[in-house]
C-alpha beads as a LAMMPS data file, in Angstrom:
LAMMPS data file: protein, C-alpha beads

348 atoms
347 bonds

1 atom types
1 bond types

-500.0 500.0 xlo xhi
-500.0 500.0 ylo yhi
-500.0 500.0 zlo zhi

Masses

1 110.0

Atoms # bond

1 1 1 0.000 0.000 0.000
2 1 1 1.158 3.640 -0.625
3 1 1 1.983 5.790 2.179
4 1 1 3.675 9.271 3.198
5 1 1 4.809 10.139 6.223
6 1 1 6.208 13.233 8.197
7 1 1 8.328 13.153 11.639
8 1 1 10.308 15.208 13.309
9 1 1 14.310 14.225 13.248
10 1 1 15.077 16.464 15.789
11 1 1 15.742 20.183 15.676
12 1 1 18.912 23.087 14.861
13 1 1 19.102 25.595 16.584
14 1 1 15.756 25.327 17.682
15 1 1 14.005 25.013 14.450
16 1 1 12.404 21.380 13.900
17 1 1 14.124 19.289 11.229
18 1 1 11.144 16.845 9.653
19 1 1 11.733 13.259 8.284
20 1 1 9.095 12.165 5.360
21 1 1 8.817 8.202 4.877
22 1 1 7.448 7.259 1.464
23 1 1 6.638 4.013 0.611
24 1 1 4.761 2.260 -2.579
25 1 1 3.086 -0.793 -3.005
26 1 1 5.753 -3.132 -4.312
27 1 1 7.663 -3.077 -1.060
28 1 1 9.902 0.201 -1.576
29 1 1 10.415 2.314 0.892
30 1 1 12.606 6.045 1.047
31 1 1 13.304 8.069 3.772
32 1 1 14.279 11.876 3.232
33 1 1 15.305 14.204 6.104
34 1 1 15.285 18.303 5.744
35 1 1 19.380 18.836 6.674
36 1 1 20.708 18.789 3.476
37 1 1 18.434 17.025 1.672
38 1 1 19.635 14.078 2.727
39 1 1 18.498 10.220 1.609
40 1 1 18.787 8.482 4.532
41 1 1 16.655 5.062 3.256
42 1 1 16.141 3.317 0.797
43 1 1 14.549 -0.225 1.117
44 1 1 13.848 -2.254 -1.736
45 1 1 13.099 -5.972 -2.286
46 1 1 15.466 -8.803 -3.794
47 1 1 14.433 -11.429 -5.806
48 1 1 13.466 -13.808 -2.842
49 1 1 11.154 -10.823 -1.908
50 1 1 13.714 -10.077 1.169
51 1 1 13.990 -5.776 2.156
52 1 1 17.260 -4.781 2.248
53 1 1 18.148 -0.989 3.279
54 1 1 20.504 -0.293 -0.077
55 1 1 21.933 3.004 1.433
56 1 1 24.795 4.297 3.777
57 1 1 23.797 6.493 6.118
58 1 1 23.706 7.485 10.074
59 1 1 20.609 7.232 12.844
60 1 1 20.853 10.645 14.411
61 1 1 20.380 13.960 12.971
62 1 1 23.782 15.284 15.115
63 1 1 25.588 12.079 13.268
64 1 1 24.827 13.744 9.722
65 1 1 25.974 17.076 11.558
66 1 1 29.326 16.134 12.768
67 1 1 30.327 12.983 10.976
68 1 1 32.442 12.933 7.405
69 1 1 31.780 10.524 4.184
70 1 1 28.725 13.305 2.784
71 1 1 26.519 9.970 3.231
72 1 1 22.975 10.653 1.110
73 1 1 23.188 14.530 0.552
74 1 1 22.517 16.965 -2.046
75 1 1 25.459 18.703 -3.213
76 1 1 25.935 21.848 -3.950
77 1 1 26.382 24.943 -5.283
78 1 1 29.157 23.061 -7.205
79 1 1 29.900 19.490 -6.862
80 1 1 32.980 17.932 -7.013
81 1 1 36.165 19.662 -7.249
82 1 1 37.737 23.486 -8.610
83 1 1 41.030 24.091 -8.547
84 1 1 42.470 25.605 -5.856
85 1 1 39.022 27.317 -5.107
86 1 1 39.541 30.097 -7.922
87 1 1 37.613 30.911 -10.606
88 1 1 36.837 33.693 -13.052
89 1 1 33.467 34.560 -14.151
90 1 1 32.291 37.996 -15.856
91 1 1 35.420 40.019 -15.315
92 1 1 36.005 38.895 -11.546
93 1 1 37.568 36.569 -10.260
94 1 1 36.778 34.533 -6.981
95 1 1 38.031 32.655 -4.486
96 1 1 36.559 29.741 -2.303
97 1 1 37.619 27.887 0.572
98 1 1 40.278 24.983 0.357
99 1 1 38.222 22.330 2.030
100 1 1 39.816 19.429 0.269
101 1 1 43.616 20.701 -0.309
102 1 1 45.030 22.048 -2.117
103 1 1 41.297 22.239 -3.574
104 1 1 37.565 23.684 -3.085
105 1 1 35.293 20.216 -2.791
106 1 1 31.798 20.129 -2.682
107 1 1 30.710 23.643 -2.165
108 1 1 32.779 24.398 0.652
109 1 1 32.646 23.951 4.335
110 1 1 29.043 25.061 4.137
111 1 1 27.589 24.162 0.935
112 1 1 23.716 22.939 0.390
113 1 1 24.774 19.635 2.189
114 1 1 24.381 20.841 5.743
115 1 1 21.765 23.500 4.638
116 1 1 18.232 23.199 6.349
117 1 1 16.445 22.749 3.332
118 1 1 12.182 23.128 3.699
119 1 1 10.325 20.104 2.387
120 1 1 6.736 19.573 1.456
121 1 1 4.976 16.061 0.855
122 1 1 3.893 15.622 -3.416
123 1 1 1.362 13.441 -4.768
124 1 1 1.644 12.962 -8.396
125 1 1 0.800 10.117 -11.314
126 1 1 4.596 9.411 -11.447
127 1 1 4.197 8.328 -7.646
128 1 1 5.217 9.785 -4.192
129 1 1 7.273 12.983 -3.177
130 1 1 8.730 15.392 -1.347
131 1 1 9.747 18.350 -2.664
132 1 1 12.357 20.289 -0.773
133 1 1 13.755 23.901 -1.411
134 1 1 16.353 26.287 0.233
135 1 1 17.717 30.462 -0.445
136 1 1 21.332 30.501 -1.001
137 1 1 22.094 33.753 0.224
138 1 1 25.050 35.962 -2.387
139 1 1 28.305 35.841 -1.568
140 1 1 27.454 32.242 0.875
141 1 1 30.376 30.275 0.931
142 1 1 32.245 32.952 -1.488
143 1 1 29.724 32.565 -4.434
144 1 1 28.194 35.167 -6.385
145 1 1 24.730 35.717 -6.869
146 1 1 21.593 34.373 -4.602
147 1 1 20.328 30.982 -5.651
148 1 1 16.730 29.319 -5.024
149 1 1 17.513 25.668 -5.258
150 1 1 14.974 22.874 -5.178
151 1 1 14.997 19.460 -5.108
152 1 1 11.958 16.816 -5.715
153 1 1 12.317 12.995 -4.552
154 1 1 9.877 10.837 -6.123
155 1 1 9.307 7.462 -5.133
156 1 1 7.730 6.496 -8.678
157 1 1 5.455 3.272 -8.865
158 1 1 7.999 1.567 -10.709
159 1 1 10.190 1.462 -7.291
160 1 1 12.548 4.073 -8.812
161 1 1 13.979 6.934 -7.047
162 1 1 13.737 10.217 -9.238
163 1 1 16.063 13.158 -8.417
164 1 1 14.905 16.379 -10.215
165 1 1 17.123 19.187 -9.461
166 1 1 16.044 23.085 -9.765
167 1 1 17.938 26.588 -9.419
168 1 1 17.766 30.192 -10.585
169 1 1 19.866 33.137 -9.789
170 1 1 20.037 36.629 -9.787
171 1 1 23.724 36.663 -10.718
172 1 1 25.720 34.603 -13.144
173 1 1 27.413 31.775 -10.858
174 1 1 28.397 28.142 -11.514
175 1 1 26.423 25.213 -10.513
176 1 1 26.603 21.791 -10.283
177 1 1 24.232 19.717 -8.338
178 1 1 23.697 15.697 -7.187
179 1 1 23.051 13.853 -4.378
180 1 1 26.159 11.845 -2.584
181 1 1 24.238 8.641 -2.110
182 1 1 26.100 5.365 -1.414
183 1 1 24.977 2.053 -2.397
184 1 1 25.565 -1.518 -1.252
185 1 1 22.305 -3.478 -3.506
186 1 1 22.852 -6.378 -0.909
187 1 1 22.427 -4.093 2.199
188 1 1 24.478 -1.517 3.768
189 1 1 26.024 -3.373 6.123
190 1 1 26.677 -5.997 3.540
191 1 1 30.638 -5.002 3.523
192 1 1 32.564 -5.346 -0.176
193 1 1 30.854 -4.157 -3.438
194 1 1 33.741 -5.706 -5.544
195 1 1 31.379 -8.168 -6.711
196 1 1 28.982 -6.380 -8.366
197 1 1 28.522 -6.062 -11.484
198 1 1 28.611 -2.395 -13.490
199 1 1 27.888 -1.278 -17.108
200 1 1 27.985 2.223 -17.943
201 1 1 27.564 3.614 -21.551
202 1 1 30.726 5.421 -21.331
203 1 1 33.876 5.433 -23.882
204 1 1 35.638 8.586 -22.329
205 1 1 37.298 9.924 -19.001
206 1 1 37.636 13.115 -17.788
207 1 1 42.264 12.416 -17.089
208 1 1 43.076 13.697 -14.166
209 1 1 46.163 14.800 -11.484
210 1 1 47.073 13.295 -8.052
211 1 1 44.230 15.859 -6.234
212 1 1 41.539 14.738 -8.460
213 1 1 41.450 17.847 -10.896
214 1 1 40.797 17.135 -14.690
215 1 1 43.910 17.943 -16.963
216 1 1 42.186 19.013 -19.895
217 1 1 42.105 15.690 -21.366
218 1 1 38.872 13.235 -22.252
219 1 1 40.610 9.806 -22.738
220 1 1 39.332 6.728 -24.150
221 1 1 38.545 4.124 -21.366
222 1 1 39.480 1.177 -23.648
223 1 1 42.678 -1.243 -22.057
224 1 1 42.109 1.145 -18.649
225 1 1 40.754 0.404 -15.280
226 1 1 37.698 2.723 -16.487
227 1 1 36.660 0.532 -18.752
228 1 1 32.857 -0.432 -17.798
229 1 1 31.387 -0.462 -21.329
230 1 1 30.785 -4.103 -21.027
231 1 1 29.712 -5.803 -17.486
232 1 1 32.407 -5.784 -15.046
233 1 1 33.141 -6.473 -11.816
234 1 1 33.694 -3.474 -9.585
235 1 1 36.841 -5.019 -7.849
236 1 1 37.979 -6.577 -11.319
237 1 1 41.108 -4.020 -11.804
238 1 1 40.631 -1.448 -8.726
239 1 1 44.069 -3.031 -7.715
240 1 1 45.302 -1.403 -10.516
241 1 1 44.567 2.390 -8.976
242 1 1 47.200 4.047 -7.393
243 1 1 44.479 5.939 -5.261
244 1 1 43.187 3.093 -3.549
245 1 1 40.423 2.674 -5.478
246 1 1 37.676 4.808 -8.092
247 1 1 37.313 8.281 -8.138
248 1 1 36.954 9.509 -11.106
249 1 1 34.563 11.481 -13.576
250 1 1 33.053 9.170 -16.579
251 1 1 31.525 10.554 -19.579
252 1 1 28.472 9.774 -21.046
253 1 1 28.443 8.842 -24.612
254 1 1 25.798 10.439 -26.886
255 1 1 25.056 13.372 -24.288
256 1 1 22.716 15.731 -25.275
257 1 1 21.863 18.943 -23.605
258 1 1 17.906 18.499 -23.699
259 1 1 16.541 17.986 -20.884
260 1 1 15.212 14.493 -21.331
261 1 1 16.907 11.359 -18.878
262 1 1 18.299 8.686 -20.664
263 1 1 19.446 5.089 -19.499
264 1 1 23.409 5.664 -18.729
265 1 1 24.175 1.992 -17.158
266 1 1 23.051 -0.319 -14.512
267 1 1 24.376 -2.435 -11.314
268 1 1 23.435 -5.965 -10.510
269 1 1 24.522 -7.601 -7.097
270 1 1 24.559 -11.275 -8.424
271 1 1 23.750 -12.657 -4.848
272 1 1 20.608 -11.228 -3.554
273 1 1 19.810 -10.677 -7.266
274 1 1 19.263 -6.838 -7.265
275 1 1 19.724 -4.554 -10.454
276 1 1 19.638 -0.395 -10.215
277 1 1 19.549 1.145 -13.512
278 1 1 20.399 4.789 -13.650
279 1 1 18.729 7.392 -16.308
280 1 1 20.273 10.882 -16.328
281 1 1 19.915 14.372 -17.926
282 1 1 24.043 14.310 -17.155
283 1 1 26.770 14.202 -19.118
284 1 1 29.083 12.502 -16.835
285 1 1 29.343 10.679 -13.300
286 1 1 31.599 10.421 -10.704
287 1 1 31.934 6.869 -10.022
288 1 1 33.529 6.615 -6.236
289 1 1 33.911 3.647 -4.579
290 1 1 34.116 4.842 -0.756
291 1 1 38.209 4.863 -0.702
292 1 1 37.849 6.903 2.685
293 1 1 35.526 4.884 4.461
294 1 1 37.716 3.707 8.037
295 1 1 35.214 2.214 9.743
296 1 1 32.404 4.500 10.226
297 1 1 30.312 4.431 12.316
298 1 1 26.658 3.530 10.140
299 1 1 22.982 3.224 11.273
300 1 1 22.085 0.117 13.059
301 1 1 25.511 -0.778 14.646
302 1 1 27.006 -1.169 10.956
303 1 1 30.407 -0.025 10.321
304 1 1 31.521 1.344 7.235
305 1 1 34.796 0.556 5.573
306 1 1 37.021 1.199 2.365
307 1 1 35.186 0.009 -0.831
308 1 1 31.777 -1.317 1.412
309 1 1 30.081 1.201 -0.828
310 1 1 30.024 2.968 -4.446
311 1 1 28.697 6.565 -5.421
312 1 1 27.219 7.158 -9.197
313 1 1 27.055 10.746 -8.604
314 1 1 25.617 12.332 -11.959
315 1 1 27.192 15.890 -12.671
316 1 1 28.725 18.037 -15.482
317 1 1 32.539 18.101 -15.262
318 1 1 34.577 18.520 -12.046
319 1 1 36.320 21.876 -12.353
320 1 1 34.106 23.028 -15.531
321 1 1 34.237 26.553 -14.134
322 1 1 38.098 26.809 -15.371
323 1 1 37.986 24.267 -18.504
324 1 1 35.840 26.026 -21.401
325 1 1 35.729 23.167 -23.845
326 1 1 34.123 21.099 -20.792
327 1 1 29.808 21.184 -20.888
328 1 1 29.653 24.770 -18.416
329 1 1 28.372 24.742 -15.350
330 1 1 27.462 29.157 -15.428
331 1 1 23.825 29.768 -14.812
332 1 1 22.700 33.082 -15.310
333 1 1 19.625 35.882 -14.681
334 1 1 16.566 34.828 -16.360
335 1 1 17.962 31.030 -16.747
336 1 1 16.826 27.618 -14.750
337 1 1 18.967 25.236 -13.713
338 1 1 17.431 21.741 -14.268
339 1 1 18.799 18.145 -13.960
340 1 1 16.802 15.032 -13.536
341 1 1 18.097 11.429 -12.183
342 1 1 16.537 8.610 -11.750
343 1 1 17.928 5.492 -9.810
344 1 1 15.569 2.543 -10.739
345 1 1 15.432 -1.101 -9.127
346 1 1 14.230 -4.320 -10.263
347 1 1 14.854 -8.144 -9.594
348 1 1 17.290 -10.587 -12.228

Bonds

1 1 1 2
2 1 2 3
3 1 3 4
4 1 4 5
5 1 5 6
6 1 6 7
7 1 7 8
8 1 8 9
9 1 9 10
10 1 10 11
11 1 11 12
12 1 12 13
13 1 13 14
14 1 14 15
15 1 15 16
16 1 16 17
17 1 17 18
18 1 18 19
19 1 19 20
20 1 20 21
21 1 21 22
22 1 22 23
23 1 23 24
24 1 24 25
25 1 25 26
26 1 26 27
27 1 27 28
28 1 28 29
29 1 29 30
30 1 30 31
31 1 31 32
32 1 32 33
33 1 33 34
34 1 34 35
35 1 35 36
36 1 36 37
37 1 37 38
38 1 38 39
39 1 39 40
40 1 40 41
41 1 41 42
42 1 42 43
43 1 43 44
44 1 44 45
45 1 45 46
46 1 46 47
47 1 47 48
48 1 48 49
49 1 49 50
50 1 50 51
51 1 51 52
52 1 52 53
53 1 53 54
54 1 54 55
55 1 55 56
56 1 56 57
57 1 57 58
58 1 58 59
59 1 59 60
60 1 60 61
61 1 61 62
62 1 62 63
63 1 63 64
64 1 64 65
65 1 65 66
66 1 66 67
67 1 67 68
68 1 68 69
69 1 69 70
70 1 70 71
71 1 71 72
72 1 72 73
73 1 73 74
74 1 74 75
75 1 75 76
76 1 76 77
77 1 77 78
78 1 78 79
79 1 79 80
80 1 80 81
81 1 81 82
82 1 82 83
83 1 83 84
84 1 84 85
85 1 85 86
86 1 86 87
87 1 87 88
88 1 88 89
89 1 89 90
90 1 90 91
91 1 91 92
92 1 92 93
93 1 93 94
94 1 94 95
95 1 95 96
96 1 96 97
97 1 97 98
98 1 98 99
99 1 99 100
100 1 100 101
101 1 101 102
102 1 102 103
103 1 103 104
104 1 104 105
105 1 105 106
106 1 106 107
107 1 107 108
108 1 108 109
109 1 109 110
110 1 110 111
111 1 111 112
112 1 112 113
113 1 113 114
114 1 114 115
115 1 115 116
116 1 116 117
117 1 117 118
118 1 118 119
119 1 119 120
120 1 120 121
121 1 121 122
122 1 122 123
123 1 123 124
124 1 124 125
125 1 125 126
126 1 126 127
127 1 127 128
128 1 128 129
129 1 129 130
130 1 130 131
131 1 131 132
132 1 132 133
133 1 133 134
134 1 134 135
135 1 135 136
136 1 136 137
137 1 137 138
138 1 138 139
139 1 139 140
140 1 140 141
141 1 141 142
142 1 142 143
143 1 143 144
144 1 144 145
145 1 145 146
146 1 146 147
147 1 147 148
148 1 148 149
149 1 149 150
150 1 150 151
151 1 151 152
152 1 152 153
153 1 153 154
154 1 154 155
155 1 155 156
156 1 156 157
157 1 157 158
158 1 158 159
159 1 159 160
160 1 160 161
161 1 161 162
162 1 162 163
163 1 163 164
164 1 164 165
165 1 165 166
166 1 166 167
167 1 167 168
168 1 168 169
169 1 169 170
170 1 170 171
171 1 171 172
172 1 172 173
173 1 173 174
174 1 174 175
175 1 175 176
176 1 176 177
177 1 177 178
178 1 178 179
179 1 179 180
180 1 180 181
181 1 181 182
182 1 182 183
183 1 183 184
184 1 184 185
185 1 185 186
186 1 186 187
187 1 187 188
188 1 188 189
189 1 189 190
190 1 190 191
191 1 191 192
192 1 192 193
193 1 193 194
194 1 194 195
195 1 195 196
196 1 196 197
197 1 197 198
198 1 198 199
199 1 199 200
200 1 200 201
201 1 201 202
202 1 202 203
203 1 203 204
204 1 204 205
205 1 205 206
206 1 206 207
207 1 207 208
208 1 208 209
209 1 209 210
210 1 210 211
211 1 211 212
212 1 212 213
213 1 213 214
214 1 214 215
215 1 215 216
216 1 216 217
217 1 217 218
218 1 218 219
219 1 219 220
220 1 220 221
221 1 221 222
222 1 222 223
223 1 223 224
224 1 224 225
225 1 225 226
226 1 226 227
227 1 227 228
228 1 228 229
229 1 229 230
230 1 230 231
231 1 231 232
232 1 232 233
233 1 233 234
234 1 234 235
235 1 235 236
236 1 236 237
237 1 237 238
238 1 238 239
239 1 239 240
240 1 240 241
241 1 241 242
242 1 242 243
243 1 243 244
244 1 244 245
245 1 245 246
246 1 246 247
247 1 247 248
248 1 248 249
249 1 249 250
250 1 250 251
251 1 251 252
252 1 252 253
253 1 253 254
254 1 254 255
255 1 255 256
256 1 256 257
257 1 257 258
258 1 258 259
259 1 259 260
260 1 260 261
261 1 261 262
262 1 262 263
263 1 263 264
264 1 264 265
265 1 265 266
266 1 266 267
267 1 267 268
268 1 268 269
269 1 269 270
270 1 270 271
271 1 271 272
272 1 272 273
273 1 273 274
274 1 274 275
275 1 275 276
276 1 276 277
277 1 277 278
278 1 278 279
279 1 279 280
280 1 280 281
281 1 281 282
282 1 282 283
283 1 283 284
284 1 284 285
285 1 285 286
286 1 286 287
287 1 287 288
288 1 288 289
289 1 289 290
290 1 290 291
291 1 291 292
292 1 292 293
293 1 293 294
294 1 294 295
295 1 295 296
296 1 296 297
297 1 297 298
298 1 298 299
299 1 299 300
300 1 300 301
301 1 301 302
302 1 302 303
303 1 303 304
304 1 304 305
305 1 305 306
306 1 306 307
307 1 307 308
308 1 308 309
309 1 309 310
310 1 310 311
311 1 311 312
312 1 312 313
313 1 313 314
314 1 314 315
315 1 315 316
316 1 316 317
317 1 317 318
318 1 318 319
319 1 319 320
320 1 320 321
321 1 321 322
322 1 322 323
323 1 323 324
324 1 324 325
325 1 325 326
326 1 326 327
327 1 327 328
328 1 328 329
329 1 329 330
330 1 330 331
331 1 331 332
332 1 332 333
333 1 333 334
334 1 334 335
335 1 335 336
336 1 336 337
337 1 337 338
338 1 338 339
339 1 339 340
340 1 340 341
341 1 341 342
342 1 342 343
343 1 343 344
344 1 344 345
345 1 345 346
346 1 346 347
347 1 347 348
């Protein structure tokens, strides 16, 4: 049976953070919290007809406050890296914080991830929602311009998650927004995703240096550790990377800028028999594979290691704001920012 549901989480500074349960009727079930936007849940059935909860993620509101790994949030202003926090834009040129040295990561020490977004519950034909929004001030974390962001989780009735991303500004400002979800499709306190099984319609990398910022260069994948264009074991070459395992930006082939989400690739976990399929608007993702997981403290006693998860974290280009052949990331006056992902589960 469909349901929606609204809790309280707990409160900042006083104000009441909500928690909205949504669940359809072919067992799925998603849980969304107002502090950054943040997927906490997300249960979904395996072939035996078994729940599993298929996401990372903390039991406390003040564990999403103080703890690190980004586990389930919305991203922004800018996602992923810029280098060395500078960037030029309209005849000035800015500079953010160096969160991730000697680089700006993820919007900054702020950024829309520990925001207190607003949500409201949706009822539409694709299925249930919640549809959350938040007032970037100008000039927050060293950006220009103030940005209305929203963000709308549907639970559609297809047991997909849909991620459809909104912004306008009043000055010209890069912008680059996903949600920092990670997955274990046999339960996430399963331990090792080596063993599942990844295809992504990608022939190209973004090449990049030692602190994760793109050279310039969009590489074939082919005879790489990148190489996911035909099924492949996570874990099949990640011994290969010097970095301890995948981080990296993968681009899309075909992309279009249109508007309209197209299937990208899919994970199966052979064992439990669960298969996500992801459709995107994006040209790229960043394909991440929990390297800095140390044992992590997770919800229900779990503990979270190196490579017990992966991120598909859809996105234009790290560092777009400095590379202009790369798809840009500027919105401007008058413009809306839109970007639409959908992570959809079935059974082998």
């Amino acid at each position: 049976m469909t349901s929606i549901a609204r809790d309280s989480f707990g409160s900042i500074d006083g104000e009441s953070v909500s928690l909205f349960t949504l669940a359809n009727d072919r067992g799925a079930i998603v849980r969304i919290m107002e502090y950054g936007a943040t997927l906490i849940g997300l249960s979904v059935p395996d072939r035996f007809e078994e729940p599993a909860d298929v996401v990372l993620g903390f039991d406390t509101l003040e564990e999403y406050q103080t703890k690190s790994g980004s586990l389930g949030v919305i991203v922004g202003r800018v996602a992923n890296r810029i280098a060395a926090g500078r960037f030029h834009l309209d005849g000035t040129d800015y500079q953010l914080a160096i969160n991730n040295p000697p680089n700006h990561l993820h919007g900054g020490e702020g950024g829309f991830q520990r925001a207190l977004w607003r949500g409201e519950v949706e009822d539409s034909l694709e299925g249930l929602g919640v549809r959350l929004t938040y007032a970037s001030a100008d000039g927050e974390d060293g950006y220009p311009g103030e940005v209305k962001a929203e963000v709308r989780y549907t639970l559609t009735k297809a047991s997909g998650l849909r991620i459809d991303y909104y912004a306008t500004t009043d000055r010209a400002t890069p912008i680059n927004l996903t949600n920092h979800a990670y997955f274990q499709l046999r339960g996430h306190d399963a331990g090792s995703i080596h063993q599942h099984v990844m295809r992504l319609k990608s022939s190209q990398y973004t090449v990049r240096d030692a602190s994760g910022i793109p050279t310039g260069e969009v590489a074939l994948v082919e005879g790489t550790p990148f190489d996911f264009t035909t099924p492949t074991e996570i874990g099949a070459r990640i011994d290969q990377l010097e970095s301890g395992g995948y981080d990296d930006n993968l681009v899309f082939d075909g992309w279009e800028a249109n508007g309209r989400p197209r299937l990208v690739g899919e994970v199966i976990e052979p064992l439990r028999g669960r298969r996500m399929e992801v459709l995107t608007t994006e040209p790229a993702v960043q394909f991440y594979t929990g390297n800095f997981l140390d044992g992590l403290g997770g919800k229900a006693g779990a503990v979270y290691e190196r490579h017990h998860a992966f991120c598909l974290e859809t996105q234009h280009f790290p560092d777009s704001v400095n590379h202009d052949h790369f798809p840009t990331t500027i919105l401007r006056p008058g413009e809306t920012y839109q970007q639409s992902t959908e992570y959809r589960f079935s059974t082998l």
